[in-house]
C-alpha positions as CSV (number, residue, x, y, z in Angstrom):
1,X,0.0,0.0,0.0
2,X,1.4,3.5,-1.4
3,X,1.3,5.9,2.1
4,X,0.2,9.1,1.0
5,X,1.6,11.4,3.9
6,X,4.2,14.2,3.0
7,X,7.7,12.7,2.5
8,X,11.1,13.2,4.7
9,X,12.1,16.7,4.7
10,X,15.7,14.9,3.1
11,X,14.0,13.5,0.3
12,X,15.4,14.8,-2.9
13,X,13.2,16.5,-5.3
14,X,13.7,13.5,-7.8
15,X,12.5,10.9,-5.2
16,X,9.5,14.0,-4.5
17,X,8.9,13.4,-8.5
18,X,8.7,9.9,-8.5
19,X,6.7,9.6,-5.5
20,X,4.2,11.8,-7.0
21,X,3.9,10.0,-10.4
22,X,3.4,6.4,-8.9
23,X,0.6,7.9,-6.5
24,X,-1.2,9.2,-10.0
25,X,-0.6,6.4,-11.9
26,X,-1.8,3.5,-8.8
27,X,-4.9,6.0,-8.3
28,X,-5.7,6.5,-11.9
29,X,-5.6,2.0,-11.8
30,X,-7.7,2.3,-8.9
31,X,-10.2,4.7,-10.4
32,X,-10.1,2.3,-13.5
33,X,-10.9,-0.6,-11.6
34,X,-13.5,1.2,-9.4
35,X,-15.6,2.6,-12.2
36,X,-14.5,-0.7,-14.6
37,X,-13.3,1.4,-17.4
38,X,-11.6,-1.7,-18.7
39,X,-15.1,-3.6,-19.2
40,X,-18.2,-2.4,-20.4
41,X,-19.7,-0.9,-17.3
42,X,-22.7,1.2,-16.9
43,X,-22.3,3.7,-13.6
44,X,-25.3,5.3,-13.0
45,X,-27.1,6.7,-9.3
46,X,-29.5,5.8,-7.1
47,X,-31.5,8.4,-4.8
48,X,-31.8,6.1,-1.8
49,X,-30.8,2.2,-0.8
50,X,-33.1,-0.2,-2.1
51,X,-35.5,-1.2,0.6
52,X,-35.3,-5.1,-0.7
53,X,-34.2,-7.1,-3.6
54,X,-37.7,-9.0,-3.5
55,X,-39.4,-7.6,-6.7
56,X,-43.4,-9.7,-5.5
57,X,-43.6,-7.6,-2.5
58,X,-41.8,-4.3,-3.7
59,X,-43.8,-0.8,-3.9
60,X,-40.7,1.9,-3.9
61,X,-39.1,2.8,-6.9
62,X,-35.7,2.2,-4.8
63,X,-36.0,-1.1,-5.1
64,X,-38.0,-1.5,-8.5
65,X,-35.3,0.4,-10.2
66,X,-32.9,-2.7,-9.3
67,X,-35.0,-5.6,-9.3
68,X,-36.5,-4.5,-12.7
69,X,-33.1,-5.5,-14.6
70,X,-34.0,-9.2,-13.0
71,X,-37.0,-10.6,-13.4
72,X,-38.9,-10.6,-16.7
73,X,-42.8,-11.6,-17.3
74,X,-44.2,-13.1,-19.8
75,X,-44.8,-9.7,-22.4
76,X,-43.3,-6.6,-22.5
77,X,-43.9,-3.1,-23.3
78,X,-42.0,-1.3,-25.9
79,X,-42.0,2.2,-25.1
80,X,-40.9,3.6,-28.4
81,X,-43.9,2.2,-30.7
82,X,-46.1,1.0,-27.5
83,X,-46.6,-2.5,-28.9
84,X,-46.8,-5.3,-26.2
85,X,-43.7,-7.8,-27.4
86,X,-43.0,-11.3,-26.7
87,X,-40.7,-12.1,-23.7
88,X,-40.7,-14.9,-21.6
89,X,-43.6,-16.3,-23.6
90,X,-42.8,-16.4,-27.8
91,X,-46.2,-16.5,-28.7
92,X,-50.1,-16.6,-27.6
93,X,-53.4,-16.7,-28.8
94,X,-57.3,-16.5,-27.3
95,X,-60.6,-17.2,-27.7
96,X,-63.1,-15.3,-29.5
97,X,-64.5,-14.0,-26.6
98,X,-61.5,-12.9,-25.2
99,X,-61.6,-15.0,-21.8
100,X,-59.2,-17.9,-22.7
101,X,-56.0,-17.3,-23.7
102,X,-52.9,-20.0,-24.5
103,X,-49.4,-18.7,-24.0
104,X,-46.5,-20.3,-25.8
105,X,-43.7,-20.5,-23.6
106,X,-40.0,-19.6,-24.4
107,X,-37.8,-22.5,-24.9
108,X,-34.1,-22.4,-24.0
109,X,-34.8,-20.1,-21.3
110,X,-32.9,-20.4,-17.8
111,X,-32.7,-19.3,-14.4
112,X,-29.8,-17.7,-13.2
113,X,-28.7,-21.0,-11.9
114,X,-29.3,-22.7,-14.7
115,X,-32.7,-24.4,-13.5
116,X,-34.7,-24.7,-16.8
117,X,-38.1,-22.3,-17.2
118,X,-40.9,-23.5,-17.5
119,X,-45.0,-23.4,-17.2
120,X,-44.4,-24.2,-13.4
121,X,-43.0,-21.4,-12.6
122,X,-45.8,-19.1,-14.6
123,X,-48.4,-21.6,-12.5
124,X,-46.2,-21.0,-9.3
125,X,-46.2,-17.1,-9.7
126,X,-50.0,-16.6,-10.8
127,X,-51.9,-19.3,-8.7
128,X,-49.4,-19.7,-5.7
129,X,-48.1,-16.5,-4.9
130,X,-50.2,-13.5,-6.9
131,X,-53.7,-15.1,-6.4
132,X,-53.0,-16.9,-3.2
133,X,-55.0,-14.1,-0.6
134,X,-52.6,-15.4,2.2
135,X,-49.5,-14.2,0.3
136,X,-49.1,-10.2,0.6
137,X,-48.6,-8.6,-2.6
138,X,-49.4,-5.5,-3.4
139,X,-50.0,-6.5,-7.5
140,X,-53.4,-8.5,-6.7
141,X,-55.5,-6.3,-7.4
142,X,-54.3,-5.5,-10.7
143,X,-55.4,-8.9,-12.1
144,X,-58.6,-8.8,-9.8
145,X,-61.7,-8.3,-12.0
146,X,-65.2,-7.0,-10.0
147,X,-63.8,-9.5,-7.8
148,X,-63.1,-12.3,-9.2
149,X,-59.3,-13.5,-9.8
150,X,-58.3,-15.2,-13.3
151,X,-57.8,-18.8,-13.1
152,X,-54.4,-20.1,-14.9
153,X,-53.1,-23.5,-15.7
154,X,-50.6,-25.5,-17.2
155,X,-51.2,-28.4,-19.9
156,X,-47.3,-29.3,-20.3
157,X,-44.2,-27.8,-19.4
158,X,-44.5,-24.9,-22.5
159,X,-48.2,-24.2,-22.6
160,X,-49.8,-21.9,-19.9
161,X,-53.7,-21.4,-20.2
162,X,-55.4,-18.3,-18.5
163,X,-59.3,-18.5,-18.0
164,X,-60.4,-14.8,-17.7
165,X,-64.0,-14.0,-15.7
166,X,-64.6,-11.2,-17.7
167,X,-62.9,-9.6,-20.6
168,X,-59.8,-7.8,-19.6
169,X,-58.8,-5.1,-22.0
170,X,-55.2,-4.4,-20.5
171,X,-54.3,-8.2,-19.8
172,X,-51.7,-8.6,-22.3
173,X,-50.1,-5.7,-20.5
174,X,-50.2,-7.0,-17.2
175,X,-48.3,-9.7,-18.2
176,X,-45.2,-8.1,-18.0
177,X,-45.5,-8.8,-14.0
178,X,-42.5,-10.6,-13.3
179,X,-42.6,-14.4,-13.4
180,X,-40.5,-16.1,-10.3
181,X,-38.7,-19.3,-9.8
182,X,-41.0,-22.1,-8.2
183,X,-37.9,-23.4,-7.0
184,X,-36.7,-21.1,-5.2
185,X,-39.3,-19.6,-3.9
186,X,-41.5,-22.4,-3.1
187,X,-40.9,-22.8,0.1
188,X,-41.1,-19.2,1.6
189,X,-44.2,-19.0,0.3
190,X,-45.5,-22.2,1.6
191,X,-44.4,-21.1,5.0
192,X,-45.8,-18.0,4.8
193,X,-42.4,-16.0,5.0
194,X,-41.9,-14.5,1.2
195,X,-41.7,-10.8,3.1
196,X,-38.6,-12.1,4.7
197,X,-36.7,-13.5,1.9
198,X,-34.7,-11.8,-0.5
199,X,-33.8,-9.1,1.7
200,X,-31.0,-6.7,1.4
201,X,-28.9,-8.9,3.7
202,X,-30.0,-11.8,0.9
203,X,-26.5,-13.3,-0.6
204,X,-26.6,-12.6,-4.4
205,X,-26.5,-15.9,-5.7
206,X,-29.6,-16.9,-4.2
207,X,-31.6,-14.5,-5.8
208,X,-32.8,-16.0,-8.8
209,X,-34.4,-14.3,-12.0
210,X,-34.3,-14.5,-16.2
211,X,-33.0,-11.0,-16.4
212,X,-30.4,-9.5,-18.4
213,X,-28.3,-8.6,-15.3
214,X,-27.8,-10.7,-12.0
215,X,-27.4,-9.2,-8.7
216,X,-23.3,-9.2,-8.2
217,X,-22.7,-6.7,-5.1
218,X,-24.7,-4.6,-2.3
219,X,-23.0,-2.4,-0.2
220,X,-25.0,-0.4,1.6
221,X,-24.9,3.3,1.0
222,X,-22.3,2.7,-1.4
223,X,-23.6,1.1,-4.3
224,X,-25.2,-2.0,-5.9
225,X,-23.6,-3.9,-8.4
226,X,-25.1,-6.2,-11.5
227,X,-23.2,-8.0,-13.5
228,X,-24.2,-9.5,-16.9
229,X,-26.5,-12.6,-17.0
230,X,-24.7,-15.0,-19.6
231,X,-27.8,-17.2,-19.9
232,X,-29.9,-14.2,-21.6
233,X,-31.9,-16.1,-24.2
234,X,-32.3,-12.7,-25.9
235,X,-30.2,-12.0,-29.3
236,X,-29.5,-9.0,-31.2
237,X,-30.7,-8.6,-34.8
238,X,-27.3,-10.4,-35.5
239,X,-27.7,-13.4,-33.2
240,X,-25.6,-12.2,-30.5
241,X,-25.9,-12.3,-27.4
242,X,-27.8,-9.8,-25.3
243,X,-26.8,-7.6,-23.0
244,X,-23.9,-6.0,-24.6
245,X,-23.0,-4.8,-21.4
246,X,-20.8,-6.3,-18.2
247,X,-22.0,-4.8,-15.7
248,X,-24.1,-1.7,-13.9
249,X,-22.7,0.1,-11.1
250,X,-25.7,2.1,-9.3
251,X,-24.3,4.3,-6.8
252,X,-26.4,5.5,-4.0
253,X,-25.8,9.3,-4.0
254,X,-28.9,11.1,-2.1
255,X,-27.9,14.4,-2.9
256,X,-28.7,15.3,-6.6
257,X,-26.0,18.3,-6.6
258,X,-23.3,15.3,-5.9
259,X,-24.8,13.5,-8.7
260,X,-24.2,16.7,-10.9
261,X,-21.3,16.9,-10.1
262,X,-20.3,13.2,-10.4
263,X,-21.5,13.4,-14.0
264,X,-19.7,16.8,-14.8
265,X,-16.6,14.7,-13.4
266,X,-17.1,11.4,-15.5
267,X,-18.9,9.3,-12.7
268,X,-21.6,8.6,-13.9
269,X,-23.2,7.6,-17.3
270,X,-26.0,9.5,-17.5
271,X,-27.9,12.4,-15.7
272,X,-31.7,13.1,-15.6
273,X,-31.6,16.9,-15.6
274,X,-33.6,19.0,-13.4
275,X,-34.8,22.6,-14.8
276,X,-32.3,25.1,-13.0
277,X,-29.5,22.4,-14.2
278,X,-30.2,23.1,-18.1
279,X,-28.6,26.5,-18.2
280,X,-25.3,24.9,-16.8
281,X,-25.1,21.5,-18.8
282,X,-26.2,22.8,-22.1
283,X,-23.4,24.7,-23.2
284,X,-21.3,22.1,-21.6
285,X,-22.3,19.2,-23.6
286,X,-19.0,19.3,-26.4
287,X,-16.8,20.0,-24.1
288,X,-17.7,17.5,-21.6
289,X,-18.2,15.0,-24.0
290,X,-21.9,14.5,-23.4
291,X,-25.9,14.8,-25.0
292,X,-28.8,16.2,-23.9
293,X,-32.1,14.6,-25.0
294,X,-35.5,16.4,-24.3
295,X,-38.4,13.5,-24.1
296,X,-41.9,16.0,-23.2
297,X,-43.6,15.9,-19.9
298,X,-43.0,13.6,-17.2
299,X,-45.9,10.8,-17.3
300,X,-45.7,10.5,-13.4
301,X,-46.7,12.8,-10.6
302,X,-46.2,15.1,-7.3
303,X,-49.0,15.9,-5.2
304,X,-50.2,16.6,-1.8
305,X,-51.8,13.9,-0.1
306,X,-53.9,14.5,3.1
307,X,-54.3,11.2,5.8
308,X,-58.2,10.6,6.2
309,X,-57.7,8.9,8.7
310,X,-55.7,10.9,10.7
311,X,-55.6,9.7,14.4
312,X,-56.8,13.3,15.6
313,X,-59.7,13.8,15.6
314,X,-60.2,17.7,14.3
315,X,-57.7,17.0,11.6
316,X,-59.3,14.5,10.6
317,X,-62.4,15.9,9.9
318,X,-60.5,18.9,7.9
319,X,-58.8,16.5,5.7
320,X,-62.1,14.6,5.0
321,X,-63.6,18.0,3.9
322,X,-63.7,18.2,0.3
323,X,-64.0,22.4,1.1
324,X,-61.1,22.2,2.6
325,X,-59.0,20.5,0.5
326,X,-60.1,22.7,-2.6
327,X,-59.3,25.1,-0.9
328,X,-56.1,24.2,-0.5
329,X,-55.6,23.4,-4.2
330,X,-56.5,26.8,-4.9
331,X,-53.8,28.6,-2.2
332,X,-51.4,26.7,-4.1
333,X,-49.1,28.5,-6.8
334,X,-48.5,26.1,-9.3
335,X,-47.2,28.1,-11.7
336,X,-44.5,29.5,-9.4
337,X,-43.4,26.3,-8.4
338,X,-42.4,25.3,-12.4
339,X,-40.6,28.8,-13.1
340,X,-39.1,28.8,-9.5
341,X,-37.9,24.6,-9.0
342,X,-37.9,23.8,-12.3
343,X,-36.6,26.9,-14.1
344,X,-39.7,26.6,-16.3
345,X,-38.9,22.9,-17.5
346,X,-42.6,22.0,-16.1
347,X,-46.0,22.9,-16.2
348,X,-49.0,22.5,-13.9
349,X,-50.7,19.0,-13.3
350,X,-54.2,19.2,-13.9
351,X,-55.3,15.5,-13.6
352,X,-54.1,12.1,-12.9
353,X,-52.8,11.1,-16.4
354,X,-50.3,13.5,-17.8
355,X,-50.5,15.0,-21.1
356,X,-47.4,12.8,-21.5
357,X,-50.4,9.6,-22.3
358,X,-51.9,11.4,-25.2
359,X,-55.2,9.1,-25.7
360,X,-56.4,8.8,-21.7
361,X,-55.0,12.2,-20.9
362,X,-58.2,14.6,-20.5
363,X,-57.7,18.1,-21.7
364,X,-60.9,19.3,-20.5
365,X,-60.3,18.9,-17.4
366,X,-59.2,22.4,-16.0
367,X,-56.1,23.4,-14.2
368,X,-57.0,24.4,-10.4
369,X,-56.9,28.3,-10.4
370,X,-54.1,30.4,-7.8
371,X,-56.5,31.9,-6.3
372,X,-56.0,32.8,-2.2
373,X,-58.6,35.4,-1.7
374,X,-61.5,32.5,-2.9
375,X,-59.4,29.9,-1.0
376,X,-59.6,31.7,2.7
377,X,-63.5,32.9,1.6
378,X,-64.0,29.1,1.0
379,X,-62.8,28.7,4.8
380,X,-64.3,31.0,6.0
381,X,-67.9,29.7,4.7
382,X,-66.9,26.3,6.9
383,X,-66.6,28.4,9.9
384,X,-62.9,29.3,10.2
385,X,-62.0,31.7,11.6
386,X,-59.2,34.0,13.0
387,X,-60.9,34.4,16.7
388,X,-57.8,35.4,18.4
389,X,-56.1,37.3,16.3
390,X,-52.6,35.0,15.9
391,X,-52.6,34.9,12.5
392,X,-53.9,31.2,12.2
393,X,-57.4,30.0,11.6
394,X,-59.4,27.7,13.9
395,X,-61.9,25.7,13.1
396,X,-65.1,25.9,14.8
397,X,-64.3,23.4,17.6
398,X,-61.5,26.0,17.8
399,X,-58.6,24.0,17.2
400,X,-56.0,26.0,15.1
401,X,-55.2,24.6,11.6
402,X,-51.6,23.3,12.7
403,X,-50.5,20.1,11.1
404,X,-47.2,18.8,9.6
405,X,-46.1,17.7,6.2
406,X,-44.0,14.7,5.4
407,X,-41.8,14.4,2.1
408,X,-38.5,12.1,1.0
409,X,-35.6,14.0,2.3
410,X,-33.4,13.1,-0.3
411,X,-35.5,14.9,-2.9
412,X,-35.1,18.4,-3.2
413,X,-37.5,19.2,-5.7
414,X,-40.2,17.5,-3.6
415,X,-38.5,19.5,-0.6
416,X,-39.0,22.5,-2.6
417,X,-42.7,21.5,-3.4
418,X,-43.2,21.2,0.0
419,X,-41.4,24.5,0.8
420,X,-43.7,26.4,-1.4
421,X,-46.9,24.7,-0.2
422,X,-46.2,25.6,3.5
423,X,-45.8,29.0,2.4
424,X,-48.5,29.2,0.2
425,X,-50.8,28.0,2.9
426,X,-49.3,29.9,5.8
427,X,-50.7,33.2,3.7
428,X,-54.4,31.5,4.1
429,X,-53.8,31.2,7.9
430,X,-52.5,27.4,8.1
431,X,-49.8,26.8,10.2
432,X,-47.9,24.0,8.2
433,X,-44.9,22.4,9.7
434,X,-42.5,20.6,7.1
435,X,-40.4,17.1,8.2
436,X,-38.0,15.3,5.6
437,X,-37.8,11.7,6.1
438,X,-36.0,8.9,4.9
439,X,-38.0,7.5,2.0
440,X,-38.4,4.2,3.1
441,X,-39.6,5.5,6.0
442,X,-42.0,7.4,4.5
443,X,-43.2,4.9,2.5
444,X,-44.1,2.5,6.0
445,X,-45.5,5.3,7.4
446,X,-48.4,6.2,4.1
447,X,-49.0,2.2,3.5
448,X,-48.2,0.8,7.4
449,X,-48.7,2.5,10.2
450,X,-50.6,5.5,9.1
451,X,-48.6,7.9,11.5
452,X,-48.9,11.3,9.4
453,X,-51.0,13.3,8.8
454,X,-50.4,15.5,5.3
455,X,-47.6,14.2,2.8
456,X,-46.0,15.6,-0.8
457,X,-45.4,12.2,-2.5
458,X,-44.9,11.1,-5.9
459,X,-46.3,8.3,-8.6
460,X,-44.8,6.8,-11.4
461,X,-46.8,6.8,-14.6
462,X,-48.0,4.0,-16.5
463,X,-49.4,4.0,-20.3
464,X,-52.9,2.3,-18.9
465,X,-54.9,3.6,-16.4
466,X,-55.8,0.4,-15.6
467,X,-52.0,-0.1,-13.7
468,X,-52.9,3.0,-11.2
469,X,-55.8,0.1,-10.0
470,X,-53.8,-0.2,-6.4
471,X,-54.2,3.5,-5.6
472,X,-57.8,4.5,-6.9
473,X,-59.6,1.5,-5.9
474,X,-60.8,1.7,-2.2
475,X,-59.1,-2.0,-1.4
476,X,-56.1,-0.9,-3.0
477,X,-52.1,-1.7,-1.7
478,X,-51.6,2.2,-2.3
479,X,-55.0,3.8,-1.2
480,X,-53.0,5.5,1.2
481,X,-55.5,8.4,2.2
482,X,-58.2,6.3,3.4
483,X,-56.6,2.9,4.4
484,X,-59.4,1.2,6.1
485,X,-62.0,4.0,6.3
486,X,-65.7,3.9,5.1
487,X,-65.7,4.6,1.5
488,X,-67.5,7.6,0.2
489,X,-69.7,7.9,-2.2
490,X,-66.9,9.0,-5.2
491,X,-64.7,6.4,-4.1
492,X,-67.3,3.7,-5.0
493,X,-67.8,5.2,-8.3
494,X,-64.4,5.1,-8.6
495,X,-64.3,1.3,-7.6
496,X,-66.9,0.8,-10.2
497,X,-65.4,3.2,-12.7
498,X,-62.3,1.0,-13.1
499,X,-63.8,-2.3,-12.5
500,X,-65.5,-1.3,-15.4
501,X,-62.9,-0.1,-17.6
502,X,-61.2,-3.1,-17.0
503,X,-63.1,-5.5,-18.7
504,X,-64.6,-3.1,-21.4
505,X,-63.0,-4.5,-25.2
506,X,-63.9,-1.0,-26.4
507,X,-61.1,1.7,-26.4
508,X,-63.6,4.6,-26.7
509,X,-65.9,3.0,-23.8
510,X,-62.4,2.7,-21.5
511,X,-61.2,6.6,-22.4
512,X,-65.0,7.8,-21.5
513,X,-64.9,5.9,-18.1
514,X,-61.0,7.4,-17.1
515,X,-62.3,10.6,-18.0
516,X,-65.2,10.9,-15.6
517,X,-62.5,9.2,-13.3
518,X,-60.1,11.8,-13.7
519,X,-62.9,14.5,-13.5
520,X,-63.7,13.0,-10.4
521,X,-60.1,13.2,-8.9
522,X,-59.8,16.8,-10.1
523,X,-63.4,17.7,-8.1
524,X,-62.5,15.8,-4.9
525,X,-58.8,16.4,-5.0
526,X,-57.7,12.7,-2.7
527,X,-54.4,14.1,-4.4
528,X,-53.9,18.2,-4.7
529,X,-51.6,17.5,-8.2
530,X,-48.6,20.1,-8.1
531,X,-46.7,20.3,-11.2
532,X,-45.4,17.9,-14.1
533,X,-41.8,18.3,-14.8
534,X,-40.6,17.7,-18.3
535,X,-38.2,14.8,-18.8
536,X,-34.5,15.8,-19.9
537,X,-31.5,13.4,-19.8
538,X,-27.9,14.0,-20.3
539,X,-26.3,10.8,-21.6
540,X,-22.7,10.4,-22.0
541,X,-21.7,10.0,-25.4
542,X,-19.9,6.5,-25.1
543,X,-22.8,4.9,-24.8
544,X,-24.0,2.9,-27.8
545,X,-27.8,3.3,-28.9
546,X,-29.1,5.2,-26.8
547,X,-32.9,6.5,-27.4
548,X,-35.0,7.7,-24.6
549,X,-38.9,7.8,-24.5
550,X,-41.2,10.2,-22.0
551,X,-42.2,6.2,-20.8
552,X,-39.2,4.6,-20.8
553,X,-37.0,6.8,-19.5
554,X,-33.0,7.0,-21.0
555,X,-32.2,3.0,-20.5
556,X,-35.5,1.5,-21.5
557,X,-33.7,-0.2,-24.0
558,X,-31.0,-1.7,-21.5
559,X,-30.2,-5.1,-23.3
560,X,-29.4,-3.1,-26.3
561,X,-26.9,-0.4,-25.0
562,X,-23.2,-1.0,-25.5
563,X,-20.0,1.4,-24.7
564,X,-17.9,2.3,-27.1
565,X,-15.5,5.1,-27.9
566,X,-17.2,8.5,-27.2
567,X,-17.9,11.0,-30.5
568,X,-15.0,13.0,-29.5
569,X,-12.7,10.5,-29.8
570,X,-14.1,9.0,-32.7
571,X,-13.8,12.5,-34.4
572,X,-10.3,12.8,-33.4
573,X,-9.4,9.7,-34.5
């Protein structure tokens, strides 16, 4: 080991010369072997440590973003053309009426362990763990029509037969739910223990998937490692194998200035840009060796979220007053918020579906007006009021409007959301206190234990409604402002709305019923939207087909992308 203290005051300048250059050279080998600049690897960041590698019970992007590069289902979506594609099944085919359909299974595919796939595992995913009501996962509901679960067998080891109850317009879709290894898995599920396996302290080799990368490496709040799965049956159009890549370094870096500056430094691969960035990486991108590709608006979502069940009693009934919480929506600067976080790269959310989903997106719904002179008249009409003069309302139990809002510290944007809410809302006489919290955290806390009271949360968006199914219906993993309450009377139009629309063959019929759902959402605001950011990614120029979608993001397309010599060098060469 090379001590890097300050030489002997009688060291020659020569020996001061040499000791200098063998430090750079055995750092600039380390920093080689560190980043794997001598294989094909991928560095990108993580916001946050994943909260599990188990992909069945999963509901944070922290771990999805992993686990995603390690399970496959049996379709897949491509986000450039938005065709559902073969994956783990090659082919299929249905019944006229839509309620039986016969999947084709992949031959040749294996496990990461080189246990052959085959229609026990599909059987072992859909009737043993995803149907089975004793096994939590959040998913169920999703494949849950008015109540009644599909019905799925196997006729050999390559044929898997669905038996619908009702049509289901987004099935094909759906399938793209990972499919796990009965093997593996088989017993924690029998035992009632799947939430407890595949853990963070899991050893890599015994998680188990069909996925183009394997899990190599967790070190926590350092960074997870995947290495490349060799036994990828997927090709590319020239019969070779698929990935092209060695591995993927994802760094956990919580603080999105580090990440900046991580890319600026050549750290990281690629960089998804916030608004106030784009003035500093745009007229950087020749000289630092990178692109930046605008995509259009950001098909997921910010919002405030109030609990409806809050455990106190007079914020409770505030939260479950659909005065109040318009009233809210309308003390709430939207616009503000996209010139002042996002340096204009945004614009206001007026819905649930972003414009970003062209043929659900509703443009007549209308944008919530900033308007805080109607918001504290709409108040005062419930009977708040100012009765002693402290600057904050009371309701007319007189207890002051005081509660506290909960958002992932390591976002800043949603810290900056929150920011400008609490102001907003302190100039209407609410007296809003603001907590960051670990993200996790936060997550147990909306969809566990129920200990807060008002949050600013995000969603990711999905190109079907249909997938949203585990927030908007009233039984829902993800129902998060009334877990366990008495359903009103929207929320069971709701319930019905997308029970509906899930079995409906006609498009027309399924856009009419998401509209009335999202002009539902917009009148009882369960979610006050904030704004929609638009989706910009700088991407470092040595990677190899690259092509980034609003849905899929800048690495949808993961299998395909290789590393190769970056323009600059190929134009000095």
């Amino acid at each position: 080991m090379i001590s890097l203290s300050p030489f002997h005051a009688h060291e020659t300048r020569t020996r001061k010369r040499w000791g200098r250059l063998i430090v750079l050279v055995l750092l600039f080998l380390e920093g080689m072997s560190s980043r794997g600049l001598s294989e094909k690897t991928l560095v990108l960041a993580l916001g946050t440590d994943p909260k599990s590698f188990n992909a069945a019970i999963s509901q944070e992007t922290s771990t999805s973003e992993v686990v995603g590069l390690l399970f496959e289902g049996l379709t897949r979506f491509d986000s450039r053309t938005g065709e559902i594609l073969p994956s783990l099944a090659e082919s299929w085919d249905s019944s006229p009426d839509g309620l039986t359909w016969t999947f084709h299974l992949r031959k040749g595919v294996e496990w990461f362990d080189g246990h052959p796939f085959t229609s026990r595992d599909v059987l072992f995913t859909f009737r043993d763990l995803l149907l089975n009501p004793s096994v939590p996962v959040p998913a169920r509901g999703i494949f849950t029509l008015k109540g009644d679960p599909l019905r799925v067998e196997a006729p050999d080891e390559m044929t898997v037969r669905f038996f619908l109850p009702q049509p289901f317009a987004p099935f094909l879709m759906a399938l793209n739910y990972p499919v796990f290894p009965e093997h593996a898995l088989r017993e924690a599920v029998s035992q009632g223990k799947l939430a407890s396996v595949w853990g963070i302290g899991e050893k890599p080799e015994n998680i188990i998937g069909t996925g183009p990368f394997k899990l190599g490496k967790y070190l926590p709040g350092e960074r997870v490692e995947l290495v490349r799965n060799d036994r990828y049956w997927r090709k590319d159009p020239r019969g070779k194998a698929l990935p092209r890549l060695e591995k993927i370094f994802l760094l956990i870096i919580p603080n999105p200035e580090t990440r900046l500056l991580k890319f600026l430094e050549g750290e990281l691969d690629v960089y998804p840009v916030r608004g106030n960035d784009y003035p500093l990486l745009k007229p950087l991108e020749e000289k630092k060796d990178f692109r930046i590709y605008e995509t259009g608006v950001d098909v997921g979502s910010h919002f405030l979220v109030f609990n409806h069940q809050d455990k106190n009693t007079g914020r409770r009934a505030w939260f479950q007053d659909q005065t109040f919480r318009e009233a809210v929506s309308r003390a709430i600067d939207r616009r503000a918020m996209a010139e002042l976080i996002y340096n204009g790269f945004a614009v206001p959310q007026c819905s649930p579906v972003s414009p970003g989903i062209p043929f659900f997106f509703d443009p007549d719904i209308p944008c919530p007006d900033y308007n805080p002179r109607s918001a504290e008249a709409m108040l005062l009409s419930e009977g708040f009021r100012d009765a002693n003069h402290d600057g904050i309302l009371e309701d007319p139990e007189g207890n002051s409007i005081d509660f506290t809002i909960l958002t992932n510290s390591e976002n800043p944007e949603r810290l900056a959301i929150a920011s400008m809410i609490r102001q907003d809302l302190s100039e209407i006489g609410m007296k809003v206190n603001l907590l960051p919290v670990e993200f996790n955290s936060l997550v147990v806390k909306l969809t566990a234990t129920g200990e807060w009271s008002a949050a600013v949360m995000g969603l990711t968006g999905s190109p079907d409604p249909h997938f949203g199914i585990t927030v908007w219906k009233s039984d829902g993993a993800l129902h998060f402002w009334n877990r366990g309450g008495i359903r009103t009377d929207w929320e069971k139009r709701l319930d019905a709305i997308f029970d509906q629309a899930a079995v409906s063959p006609d498009r027309n019929t399924r856009k009419a019923l998401y509209d009335e759902w999202q002009e539902i959402a917009a009148r009882e605001l369960p979610l006050i939207y904030t704004v929609l950011p638009k989706t910009v990614y700088a991407v470092k120029n040595r990677l190899r087909h690259v092509s980034p979608t609003p849905l899929g993001g800048a690495l949808h397309n993961i299998e395909e992308i290789d590393i190769g010599e970056s323009r600059t060098e190929e134009a000095a060469a």
